[in-house]
C-alpha positions as CSV (number, residue, x, y, z in Angstrom):
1,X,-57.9,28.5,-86.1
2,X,-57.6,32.0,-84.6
3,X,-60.2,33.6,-82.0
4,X,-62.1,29.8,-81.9
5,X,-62.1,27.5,-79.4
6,X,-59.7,24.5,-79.8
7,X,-59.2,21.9,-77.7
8,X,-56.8,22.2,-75.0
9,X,-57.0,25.7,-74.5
10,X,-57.4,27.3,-71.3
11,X,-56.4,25.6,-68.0
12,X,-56.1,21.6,-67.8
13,X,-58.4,20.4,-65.3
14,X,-57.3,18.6,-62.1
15,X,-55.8,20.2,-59.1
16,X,-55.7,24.0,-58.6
17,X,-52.6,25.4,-57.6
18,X,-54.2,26.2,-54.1
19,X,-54.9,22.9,-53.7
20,X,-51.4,22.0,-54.4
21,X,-49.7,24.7,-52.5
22,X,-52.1,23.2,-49.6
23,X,-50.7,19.9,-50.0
24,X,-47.3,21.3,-50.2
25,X,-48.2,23.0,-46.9
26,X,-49.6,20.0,-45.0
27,X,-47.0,17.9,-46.5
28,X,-43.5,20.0,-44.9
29,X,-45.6,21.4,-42.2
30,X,-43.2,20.1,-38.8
31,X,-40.0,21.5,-41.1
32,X,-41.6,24.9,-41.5
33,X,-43.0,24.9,-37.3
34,X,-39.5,24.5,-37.1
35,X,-37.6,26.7,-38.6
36,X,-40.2,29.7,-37.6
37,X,-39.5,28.9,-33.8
38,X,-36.0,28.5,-34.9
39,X,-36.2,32.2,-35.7
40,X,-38.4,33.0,-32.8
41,X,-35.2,31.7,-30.5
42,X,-33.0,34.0,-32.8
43,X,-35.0,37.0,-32.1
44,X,-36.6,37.4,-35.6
45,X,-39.9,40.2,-34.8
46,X,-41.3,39.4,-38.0
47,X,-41.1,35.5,-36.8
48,X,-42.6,36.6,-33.4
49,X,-45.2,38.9,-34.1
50,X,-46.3,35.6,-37.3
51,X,-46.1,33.1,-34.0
52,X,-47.8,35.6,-31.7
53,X,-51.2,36.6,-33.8
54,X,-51.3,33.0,-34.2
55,X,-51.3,32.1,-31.1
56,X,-53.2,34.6,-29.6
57,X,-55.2,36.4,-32.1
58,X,-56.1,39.7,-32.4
59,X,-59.6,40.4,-30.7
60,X,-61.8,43.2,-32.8
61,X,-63.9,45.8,-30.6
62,X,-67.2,45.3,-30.5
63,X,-68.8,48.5,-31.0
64,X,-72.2,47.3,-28.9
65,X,-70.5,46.1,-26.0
66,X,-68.5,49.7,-25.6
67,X,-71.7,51.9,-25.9
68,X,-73.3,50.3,-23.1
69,X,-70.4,50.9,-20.4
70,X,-70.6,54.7,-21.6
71,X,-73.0,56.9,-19.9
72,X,-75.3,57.9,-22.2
73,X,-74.7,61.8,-21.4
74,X,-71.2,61.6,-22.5
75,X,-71.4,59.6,-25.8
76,X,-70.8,61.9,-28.1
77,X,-68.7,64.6,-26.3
């Protein structure tokens, strides 16, 4: 049967493949830690800057809070 619906078609129900990858994830979690402060202690950047923003993430500007330390005679100089 062409252009109908059939049974089966489309994606089988049960877990997503985010919710596996997740699982994956939680599952080998220690063994990937380790090897990305394994690379850290080689000097990998790429490894640092990952460990480093997640550590210590990066903080957006808030817009409100900078316009009130400005004089309001110089704001838009």
């Amino acid at each position: 049967m062409r252009g109908g619906k059939r049974e089966g078609a489309g994606r089988p129900k049960g877990k997503s493949s985010l919710t596996t990858a997740r699982e994956a994830l939680i599952e080998h979690s220690d063994d990937i830690i380790n090897a990305l402060l394994k690379k850290v202690q080689d000097g990998d950047i790429q490894a640092i800057k990952l460990a480093v923003e997640r550590l210590v993430p990066v903080v957006k500007e808030d817009s409100a809070s900078d316009s009130e330390d400005i004089d309001p005679d110089f704001r838009y100089i």
